[in-house]
VOGU-3710 file (C-alpha; in Angstrom, 3 decimals, decimal comma):
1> xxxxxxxxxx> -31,756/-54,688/-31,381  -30,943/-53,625/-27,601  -27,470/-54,813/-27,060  -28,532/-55,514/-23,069  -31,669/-57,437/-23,527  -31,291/-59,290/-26,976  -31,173/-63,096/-26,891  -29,763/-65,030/-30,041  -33,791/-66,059/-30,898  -33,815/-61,991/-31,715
11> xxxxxxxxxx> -31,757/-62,375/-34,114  -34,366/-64,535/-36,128  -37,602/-62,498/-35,318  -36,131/-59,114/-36,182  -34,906/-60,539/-39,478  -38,269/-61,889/-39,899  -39,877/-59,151/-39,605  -37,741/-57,105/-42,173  -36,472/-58,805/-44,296  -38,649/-62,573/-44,313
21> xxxxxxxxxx> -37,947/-63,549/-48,176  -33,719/-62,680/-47,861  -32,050/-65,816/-48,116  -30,136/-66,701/-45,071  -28,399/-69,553/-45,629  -27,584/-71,489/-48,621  -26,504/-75,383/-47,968  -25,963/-77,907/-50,514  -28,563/-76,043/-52,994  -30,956/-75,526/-50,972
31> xxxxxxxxxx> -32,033/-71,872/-49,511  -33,533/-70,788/-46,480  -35,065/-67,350/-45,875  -34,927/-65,633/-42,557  -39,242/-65,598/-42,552  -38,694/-69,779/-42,694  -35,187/-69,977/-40,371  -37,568/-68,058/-37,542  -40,530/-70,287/-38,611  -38,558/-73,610/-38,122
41> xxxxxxxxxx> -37,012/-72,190/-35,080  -40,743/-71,164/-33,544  -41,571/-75,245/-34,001  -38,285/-76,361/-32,808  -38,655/-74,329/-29,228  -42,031/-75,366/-29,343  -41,071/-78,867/-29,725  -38,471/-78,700/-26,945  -40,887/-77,201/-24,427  -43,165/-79,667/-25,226
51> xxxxxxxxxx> -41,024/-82,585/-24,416  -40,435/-80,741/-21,233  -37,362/-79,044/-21,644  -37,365/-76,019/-19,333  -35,177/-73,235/-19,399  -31,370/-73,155/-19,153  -31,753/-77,456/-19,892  -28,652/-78,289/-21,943  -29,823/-79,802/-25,111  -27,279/-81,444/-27,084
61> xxxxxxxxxx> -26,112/-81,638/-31,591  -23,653/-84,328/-32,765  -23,443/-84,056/-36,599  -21,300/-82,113/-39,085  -22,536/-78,610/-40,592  -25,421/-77,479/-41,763  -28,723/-75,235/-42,154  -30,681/-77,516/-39,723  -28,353/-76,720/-36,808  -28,618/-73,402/-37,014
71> xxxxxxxxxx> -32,697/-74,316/-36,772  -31,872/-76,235/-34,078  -29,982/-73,415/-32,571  -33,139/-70,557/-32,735  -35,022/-73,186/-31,535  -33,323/-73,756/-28,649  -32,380/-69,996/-27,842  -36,698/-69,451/-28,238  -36,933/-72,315/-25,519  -34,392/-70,974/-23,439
81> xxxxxxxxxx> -32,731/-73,821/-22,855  -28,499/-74,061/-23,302  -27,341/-75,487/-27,348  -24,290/-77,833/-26,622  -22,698/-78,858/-29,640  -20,476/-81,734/-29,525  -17,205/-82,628/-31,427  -17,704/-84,876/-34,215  -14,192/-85,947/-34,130  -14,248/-87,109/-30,705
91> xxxxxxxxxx> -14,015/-90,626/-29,891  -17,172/-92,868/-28,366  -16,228/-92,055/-24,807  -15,658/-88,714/-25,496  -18,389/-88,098/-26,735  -19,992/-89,604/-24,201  -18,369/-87,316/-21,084  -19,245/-84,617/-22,236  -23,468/-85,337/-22,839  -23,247/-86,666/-19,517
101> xxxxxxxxxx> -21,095/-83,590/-18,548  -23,801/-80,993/-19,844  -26,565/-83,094/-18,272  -28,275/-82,794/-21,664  -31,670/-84,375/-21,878  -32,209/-84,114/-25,983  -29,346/-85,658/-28,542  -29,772/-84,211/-32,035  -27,690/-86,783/-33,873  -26,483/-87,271/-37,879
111> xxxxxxxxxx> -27,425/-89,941/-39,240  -22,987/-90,381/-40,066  -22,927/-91,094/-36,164  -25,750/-93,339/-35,545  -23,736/-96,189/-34,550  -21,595/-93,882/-32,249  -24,592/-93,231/-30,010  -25,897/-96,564/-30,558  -22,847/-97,856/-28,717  -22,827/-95,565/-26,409
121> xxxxxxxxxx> -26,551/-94,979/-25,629  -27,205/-97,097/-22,835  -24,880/-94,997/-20,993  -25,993/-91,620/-21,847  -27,492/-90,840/-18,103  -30,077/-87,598/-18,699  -30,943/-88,360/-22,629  -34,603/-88,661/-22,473  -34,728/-88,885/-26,477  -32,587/-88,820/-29,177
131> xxxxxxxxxx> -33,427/-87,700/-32,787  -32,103/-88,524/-36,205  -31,134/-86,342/-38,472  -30,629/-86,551/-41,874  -31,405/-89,889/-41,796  -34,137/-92,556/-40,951  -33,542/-94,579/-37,573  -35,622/-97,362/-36,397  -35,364/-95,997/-32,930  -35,261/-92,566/-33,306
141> xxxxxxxxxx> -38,149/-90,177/-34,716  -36,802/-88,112/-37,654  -36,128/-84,231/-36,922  -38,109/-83,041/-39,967  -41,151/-85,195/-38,692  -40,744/-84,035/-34,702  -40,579/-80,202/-35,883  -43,233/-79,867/-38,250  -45,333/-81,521/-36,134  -45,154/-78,529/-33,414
151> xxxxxxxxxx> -46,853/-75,329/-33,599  -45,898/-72,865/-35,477  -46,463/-69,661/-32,704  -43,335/-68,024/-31,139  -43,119/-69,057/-27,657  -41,530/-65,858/-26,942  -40,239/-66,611/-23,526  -37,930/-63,799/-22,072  -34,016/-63,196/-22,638  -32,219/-63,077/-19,824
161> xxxxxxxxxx> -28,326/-61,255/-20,627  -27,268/-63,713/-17,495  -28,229/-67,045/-19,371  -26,288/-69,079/-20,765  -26,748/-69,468/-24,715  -24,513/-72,007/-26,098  -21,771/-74,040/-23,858  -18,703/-75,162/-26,123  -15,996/-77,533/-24,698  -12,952/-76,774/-24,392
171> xxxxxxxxxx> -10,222/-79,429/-23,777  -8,526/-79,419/-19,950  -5,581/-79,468/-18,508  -6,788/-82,024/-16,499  -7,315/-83,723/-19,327  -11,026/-84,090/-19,186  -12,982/-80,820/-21,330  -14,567/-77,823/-19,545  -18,059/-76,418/-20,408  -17,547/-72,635/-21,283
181> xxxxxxxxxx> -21,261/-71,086/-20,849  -21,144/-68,059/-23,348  -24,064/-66,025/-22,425  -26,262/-63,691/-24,138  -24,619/-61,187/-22,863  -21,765/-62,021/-24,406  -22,762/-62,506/-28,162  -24,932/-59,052/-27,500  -22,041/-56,997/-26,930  -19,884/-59,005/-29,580
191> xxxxxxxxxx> -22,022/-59,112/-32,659  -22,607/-55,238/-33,131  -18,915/-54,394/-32,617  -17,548/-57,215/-35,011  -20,254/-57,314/-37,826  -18,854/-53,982/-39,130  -15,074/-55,032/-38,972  -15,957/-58,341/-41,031  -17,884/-55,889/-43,624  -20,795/-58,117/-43,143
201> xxxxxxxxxx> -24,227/-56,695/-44,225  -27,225/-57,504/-45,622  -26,711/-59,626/-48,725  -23,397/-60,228/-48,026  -22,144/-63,459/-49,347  -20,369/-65,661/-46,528  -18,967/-68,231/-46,388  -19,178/-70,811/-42,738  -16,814/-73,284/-43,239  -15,605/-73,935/-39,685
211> xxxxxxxxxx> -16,972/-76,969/-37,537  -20,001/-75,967/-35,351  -18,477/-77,091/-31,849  -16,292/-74,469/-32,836  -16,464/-70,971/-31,987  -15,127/-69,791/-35,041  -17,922/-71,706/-36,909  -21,256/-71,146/-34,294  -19,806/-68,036/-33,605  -18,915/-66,756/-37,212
221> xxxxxxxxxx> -22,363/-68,222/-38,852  -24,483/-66,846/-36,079  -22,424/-63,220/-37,161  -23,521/-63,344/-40,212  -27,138/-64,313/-39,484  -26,834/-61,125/-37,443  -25,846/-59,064/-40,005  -28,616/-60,340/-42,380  -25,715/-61,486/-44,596  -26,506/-64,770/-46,940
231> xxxxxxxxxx> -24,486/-67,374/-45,545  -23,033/-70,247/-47,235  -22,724/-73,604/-45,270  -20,506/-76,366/-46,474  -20,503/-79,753/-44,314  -17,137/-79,762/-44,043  -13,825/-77,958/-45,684  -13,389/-79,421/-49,190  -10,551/-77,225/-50,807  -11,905/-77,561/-54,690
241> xxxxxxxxxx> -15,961/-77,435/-53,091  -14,871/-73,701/-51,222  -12,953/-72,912/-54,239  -15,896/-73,348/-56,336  -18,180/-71,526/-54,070  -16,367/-68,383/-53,946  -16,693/-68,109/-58,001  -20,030/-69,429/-58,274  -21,656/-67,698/-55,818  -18,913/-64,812/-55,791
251> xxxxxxxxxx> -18,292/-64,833/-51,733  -17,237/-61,386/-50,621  -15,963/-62,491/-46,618  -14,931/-66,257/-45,127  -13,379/-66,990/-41,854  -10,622/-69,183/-41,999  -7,809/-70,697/-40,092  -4,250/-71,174/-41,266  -4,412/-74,992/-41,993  -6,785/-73,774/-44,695
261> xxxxxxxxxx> -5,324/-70,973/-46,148  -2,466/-73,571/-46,644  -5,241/-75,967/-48,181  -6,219/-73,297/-50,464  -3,046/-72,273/-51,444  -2,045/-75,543/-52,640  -5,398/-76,629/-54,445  -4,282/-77,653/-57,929  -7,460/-75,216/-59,686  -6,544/-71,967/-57,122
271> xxxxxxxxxx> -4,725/-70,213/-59,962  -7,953/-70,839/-62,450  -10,666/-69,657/-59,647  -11,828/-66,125/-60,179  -11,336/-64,628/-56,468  -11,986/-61,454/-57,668  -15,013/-60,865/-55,698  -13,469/-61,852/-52,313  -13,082/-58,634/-50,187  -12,195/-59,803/-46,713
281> xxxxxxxxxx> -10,484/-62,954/-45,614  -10,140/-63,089/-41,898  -8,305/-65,563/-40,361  -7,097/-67,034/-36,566  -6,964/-69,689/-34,269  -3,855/-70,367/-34,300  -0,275/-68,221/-35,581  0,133/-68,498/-39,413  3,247/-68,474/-40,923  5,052/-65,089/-42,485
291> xxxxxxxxxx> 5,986/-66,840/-45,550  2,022/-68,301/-46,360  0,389/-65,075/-45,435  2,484/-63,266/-47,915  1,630/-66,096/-50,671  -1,907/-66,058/-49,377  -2,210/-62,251/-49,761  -0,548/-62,506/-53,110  -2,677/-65,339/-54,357  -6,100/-63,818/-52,889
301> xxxxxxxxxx> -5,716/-60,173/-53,258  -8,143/-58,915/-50,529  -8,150/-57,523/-47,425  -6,733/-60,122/-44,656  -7,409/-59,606/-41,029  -6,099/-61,643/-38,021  -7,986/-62,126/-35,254  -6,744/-63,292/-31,543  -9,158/-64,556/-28,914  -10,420/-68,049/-27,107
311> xxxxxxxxxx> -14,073/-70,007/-26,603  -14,254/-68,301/-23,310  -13,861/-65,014/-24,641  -16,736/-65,759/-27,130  -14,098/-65,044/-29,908  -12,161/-62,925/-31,189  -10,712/-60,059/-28,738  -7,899/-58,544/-30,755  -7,582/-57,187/-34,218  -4,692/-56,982/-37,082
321> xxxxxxxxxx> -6,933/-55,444/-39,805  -5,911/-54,938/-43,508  -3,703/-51,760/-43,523  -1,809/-53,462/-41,158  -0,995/-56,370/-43,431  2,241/-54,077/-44,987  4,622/-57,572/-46,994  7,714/-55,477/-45,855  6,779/-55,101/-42,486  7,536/-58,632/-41,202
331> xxxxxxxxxx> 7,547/-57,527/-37,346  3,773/-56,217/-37,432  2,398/-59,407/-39,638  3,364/-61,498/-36,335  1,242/-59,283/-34,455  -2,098/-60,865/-33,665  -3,258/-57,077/-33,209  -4,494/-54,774/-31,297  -7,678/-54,583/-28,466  -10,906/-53,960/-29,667
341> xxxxxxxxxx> -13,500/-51,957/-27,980  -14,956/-52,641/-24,999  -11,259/-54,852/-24,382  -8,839/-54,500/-22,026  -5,507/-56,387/-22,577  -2,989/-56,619/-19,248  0,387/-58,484/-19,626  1,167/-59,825/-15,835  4,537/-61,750/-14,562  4,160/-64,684/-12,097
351> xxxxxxxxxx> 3,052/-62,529/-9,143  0,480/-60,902/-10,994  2,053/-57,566/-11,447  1,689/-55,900/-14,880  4,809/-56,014/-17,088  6,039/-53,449/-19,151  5,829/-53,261/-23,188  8,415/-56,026/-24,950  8,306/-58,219/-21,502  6,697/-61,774/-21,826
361> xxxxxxxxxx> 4,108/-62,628/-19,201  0,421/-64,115/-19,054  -2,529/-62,493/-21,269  -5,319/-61,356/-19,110  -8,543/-59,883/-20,393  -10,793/-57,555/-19,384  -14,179/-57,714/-21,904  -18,166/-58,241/-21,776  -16,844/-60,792/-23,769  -15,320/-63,192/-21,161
371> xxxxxxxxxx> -17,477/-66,127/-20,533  -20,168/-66,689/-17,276  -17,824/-69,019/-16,303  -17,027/-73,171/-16,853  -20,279/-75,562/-16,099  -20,489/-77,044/-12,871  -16,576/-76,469/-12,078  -16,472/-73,148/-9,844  -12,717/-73,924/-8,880  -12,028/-73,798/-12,680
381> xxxxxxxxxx> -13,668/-70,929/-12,807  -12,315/-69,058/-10,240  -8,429/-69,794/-11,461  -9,290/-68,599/-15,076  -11,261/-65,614/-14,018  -9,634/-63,291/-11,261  -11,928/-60,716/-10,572  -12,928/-59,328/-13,946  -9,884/-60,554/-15,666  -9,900/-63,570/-17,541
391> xxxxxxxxxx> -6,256/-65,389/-17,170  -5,447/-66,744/-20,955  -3,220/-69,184/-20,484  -1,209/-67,837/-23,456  2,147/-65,694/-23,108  2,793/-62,721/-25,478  3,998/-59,353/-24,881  2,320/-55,930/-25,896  4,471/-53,411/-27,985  4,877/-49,741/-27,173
401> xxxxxxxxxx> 1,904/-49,126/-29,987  -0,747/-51,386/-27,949  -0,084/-54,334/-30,786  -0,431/-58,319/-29,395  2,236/-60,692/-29,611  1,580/-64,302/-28,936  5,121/-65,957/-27,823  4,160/-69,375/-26,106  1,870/-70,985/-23,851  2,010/-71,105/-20,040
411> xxxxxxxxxx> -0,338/-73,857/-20,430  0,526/-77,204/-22,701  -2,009/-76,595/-25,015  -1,122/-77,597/-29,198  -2,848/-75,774/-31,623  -2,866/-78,429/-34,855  -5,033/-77,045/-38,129  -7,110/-74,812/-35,079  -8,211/-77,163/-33,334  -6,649/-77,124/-29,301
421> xxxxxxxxxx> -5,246/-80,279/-28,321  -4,218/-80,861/-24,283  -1,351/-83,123/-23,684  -2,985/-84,388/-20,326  -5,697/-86,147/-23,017  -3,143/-87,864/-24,703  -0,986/-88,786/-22,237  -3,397/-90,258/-20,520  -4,242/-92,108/-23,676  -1,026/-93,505/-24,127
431> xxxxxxxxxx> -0,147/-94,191/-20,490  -2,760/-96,832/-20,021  -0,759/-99,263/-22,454  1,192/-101,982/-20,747  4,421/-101,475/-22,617  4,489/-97,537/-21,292  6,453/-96,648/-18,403  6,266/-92,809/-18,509  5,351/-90,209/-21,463  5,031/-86,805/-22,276
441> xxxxxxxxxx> 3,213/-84,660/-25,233  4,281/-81,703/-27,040  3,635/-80,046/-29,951  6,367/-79,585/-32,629  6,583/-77,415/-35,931  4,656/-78,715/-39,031  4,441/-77,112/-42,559  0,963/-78,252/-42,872  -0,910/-78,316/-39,748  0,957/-75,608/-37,613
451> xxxxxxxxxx> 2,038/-78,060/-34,635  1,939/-81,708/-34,390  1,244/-84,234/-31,823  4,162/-85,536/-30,670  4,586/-88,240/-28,167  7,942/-88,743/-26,397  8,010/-92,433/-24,289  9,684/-94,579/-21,502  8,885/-98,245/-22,268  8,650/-100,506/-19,269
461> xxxxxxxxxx> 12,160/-102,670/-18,631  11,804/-105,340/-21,107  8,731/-103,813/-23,067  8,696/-104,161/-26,482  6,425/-101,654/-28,404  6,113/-99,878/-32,068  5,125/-96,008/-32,497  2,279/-97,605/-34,672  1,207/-99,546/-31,899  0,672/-96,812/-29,696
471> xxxxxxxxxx> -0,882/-94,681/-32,313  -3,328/-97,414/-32,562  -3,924/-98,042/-28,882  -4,789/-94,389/-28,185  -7,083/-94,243/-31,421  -9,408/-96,361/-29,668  -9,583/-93,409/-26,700  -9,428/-89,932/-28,435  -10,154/-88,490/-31,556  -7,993/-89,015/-34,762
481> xxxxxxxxxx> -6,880/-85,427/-34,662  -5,686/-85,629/-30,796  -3,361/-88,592/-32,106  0,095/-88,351/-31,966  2,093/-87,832/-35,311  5,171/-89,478/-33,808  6,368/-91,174/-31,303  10,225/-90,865/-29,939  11,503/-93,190/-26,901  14,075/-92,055/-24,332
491> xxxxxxxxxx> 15,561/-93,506/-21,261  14,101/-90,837/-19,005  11,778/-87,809/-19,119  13,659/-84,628/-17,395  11,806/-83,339/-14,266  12,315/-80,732/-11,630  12,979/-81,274/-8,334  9,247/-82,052/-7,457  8,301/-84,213/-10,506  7,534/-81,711/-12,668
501> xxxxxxxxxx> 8,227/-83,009/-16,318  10,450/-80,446/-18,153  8,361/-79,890/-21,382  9,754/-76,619/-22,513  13,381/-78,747/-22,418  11,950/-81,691/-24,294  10,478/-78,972/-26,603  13,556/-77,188/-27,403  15,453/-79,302/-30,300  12,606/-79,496/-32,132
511> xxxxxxxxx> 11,937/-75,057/-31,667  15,500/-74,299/-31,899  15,887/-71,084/-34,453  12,060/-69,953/-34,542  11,324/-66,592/-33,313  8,791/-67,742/-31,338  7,718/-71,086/-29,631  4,092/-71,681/-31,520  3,793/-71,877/-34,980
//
């Protein structure tokens, strides 16, 4: 496959074509080969053309995982039109930004959130259909029905590397999420470089366990697809259901984050599971804890293999790899590792000048990686991507051997279980409440989930108002996971001279004596 001109619908057709009767994913029992993935994908791009969906059109998928997205994805890579997969967590106006946001003019939608876009339906301002899946809707022709009711030819429109492929959201500090449009580019160069450090080949049993409006699950599955690996979907991460996948089917590589390791770790039936065939456990999206990698490593006995990198950088960037993962080296285990090929990793102060190995400063990237940019916000774009550096966001520092270290965040950003959670969504949240005079959100240590939400409040003179209260209040405007875990009042919030709340000094009690100010 030519790295320059390859679309993600080549992925499909060259499989096809080699290797038709290999299964390619396995969901819930039920097996698809790469001959009927490209087949299903031909009718789905069919389909989508036919409604009149023309190239680059954002089409959009609400539902948890499975094999029919990543039908749904082919298809829509062999209509050239844009995949936008939405966060199933999200709350009903949430949700509802960000279809209007993409401008998508197709909702794929599981039959689990039916009565989300039901409420929200007569506002959805470019949806020219939606379609069920998974389930029957009075409203709302089936997906199985609409796609094998197309034709079954490849519409083999052309690639361009320029075009965007799939657009994830990312949360904002402005509290509203950004469109990243990863291009084909971007997975082109990606793909061929990162297949052989995941030891993914064909046959390979993987596991794809992470969310699809994640890049760690899109991106990971569509890795292994790649590769011509067999690739087991689960709907969601069920501790005892992945435990019982790995010995079943005898998984050799999974991508996880921390929050599951832990999960794993702690399942009741881990020390009865034969793990024996695992080979490679690769893990990221947020730091992980010295103490649980060493218990992971012990428990697992594989290869482990942290990986650094963002949804605008179509993934991972930076790599810790196996031999690296030394117990009695504790300083190189909080290394997220070092750059990969075709990456270029700059540490620069606040004047943009590099800084020199052991100094904190901004990340900045340099990769055919970075992103085409953030939908419709060229400002946005423009701050995050300075010439051909992509600004992070994250601080770290760069030791005298080339190796990462993440220290904090120069945004606000909270990394809970892997999932990024901005303050400025929150806040807002919470601020709308009556009883709320001024707040602020931060993210504080926890065992389980990394950080956690925390929400720190001035009540109006007189107000009267319960954490619970305000948990509930704000569940009615974000997701669940965005919520805060607690709530603590003070008098006063401390601010600069020009208004500027002081988070890193309302952060500091609860970070005192870590080494580093993420967790």
């Amino acid at each position: 496959m030519d790295i320059e001109t390859a679309g993600l619908a080549d992925i499909v057709r060259t499989h096809a074509m080699q290797r038709p009767d290999a299964a390619a994913i396995v969901y819930e029992g039920r097996t698809t080969t790469y001959g009927r993935l490209d087949a299903a994908a031909n009718r789905v791009g069919n389909g989508l053309i036919a409604e009149g969906i023309a190239p680059q059109t954002r089409v959009a998928h609400l539902d948890k995982s499975s094999d029919l997205f990543f039908e749904l994805l082919f298809g829509v890579a062999k209509a050239g039109a844009v995949m936008v997969s939405v966060n199933w967590r999200l709350a009903a106006p949430e949700v509802l930004h960000i279809v209007n946001d993409a401008a998508a003019e197709i909702l794929f939608v599981g039959e689990e959130y039916f009565p989300l876009v039901e409420k929200i339906r007569s506002d959805l301002k470019t949806v020219r259909k939606v379609v069920a899946i998974g389930g029957r809707h009075p409203a709302w022709e089936a997906f199985e029905t609409w796609r094998d009711r197309q034709a079954s030819e490849d519409p083999r429109l052309p690639a361009r590397p320029q075009d965007t492929a799939i657009q994830f959201y990312t949360s904002g500090t402005t509290g509203l999420p950004k469109g990243a449009e990863l291009t084909n580019a971007n997975f082109a160069w990606m793909f061929p470089l990162w297949t052989r450090s995941w030891l993914m080949a064909p046959g390979v049993p993987n596991l794809v366990c992470l969310p699809m409006f994640h890049i760690g699950g899109a991106g990971w599955g569509i890795a292994g697809l790649f590769a011509g690996a067999t690739n087991f979907v689960v709907r969601e991460f069920v501790p005892a259901q992945v435990l019982d996948i790995i010995q079943r089917e005898r998984l050799q590589v999974m991508l996880l984050v921390p929050a599951m390791i832990l999960f794993l770790v702690q399942a009741p039936q881990i020390r009865e599971t034969d793990l024996s065939s695992l080979r490679l456990i690769v893990y990221g999206a947020a730091p992980i804890p010295a103490d649980l990698l060493k218990q992971a490593m012990d428990i697992f006995k594989c290869g482990f293999q942290q990986v650094y990198g963002l949804t605008e950088t179509t993934g991972a960037i930076t790599l810790l790899p196996p031999h690296d993962h030394d117990p009695a080296d504790a300083t190189r285990l909080l290394s997220c590792g070092y750059a990969q090929d075709g990456v270029e990793l700059r540490i620069v102060g606040d004047d943009g000048a590099d800084l020199p190995a052991g100094q904190v400063g901004e990340i900045a990237v340099r990769s055919p990686q970075v992103m085409g940019g953030y939908w419709k916000l060229p400002d946005a774009t423009k701050k995050a991507i300075r010439g051909d550096w992509f600004m992070t966001g994250d601080a770290g520092y760069l030791d005298p051997k080339g190796y990462l270290f993440i220290y904090d965040r120069v945004k606000d950003m909270i990394v809970s279980g892997g999932e990024n959670i901005y303050p400025a969504e929150v806040e807002s949240a919470l601020f709308g409440h009556p009883a709320v005079a001024d707040v602020a959100v931060i993210g504080v240590p926890d065992e389980r989930w990394g950080e956690a939400v925390k929400a720190v409040v001035v009540k109006k003179p007189g107000a009267e108002i319960s954490a619970g209260e305000l948990i509930n209040w704000a569940r009615e405007r974000i997701a669940g996971y965005k919520l805060p875990k607690s709530v603590d009042f003070i008098d006063a919030l401390p601010r600069n001279p020009t208004g500027k709340i002081l988070k890193r000094e309302l952060r500091l009690p609860y970070w005192a004596g870590k080494t580093r100010q993420v967790n």
